[in-house]
N, C-alpha and C positions, 0 to 999 in steps of 0.2 A: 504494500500500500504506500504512494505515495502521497504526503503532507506535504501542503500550500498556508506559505506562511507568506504574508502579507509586509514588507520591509523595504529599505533602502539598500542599495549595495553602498557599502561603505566609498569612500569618495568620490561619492556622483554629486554633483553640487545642486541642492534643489533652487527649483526655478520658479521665483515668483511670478505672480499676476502684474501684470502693468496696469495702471489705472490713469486712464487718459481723462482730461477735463473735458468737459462738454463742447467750451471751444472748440479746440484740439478738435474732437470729432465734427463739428460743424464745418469749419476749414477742410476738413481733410477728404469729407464729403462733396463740400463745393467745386474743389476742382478735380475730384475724380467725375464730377458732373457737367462740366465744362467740355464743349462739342472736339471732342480730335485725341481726347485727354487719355492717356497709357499709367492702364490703373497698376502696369507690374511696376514704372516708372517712378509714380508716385510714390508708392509703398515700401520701395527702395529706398529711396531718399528721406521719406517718415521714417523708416525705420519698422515697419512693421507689416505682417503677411499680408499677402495681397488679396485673401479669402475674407480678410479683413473687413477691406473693402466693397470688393464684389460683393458680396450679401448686403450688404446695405446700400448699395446705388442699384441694384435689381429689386430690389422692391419696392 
């Protein structure tokens, strides 16, 4: 039988939640919403995934 223990491997560095201001996301919606605009481009340069984005300019 094998047992699943729920843990960290020792020096995996855990990775916080980033928490962007409402700003922040209002900008960063604007011009992924801007006519021509390259949402991988943007998200690069923000600094953060481009799924990010796309979910909230597609809806």
């Amino acid at each position: 039988m094998i047992e699943a223990v729920a843990g960290r491997f020792e020096g995996v560095p855990r990775q916080l939640r980033r928490r962007c201001s409402d700003d922040f996301k209002a900008r960063a919606v604007a011009e992924a919403l801007e006519p021509g605009a390259n949402v991988s481009a943007i998200s690069r340069r923000l600094d953060i995934h481009p799924n990010s984005l796309t979910g909230v300019v597609q809806s």
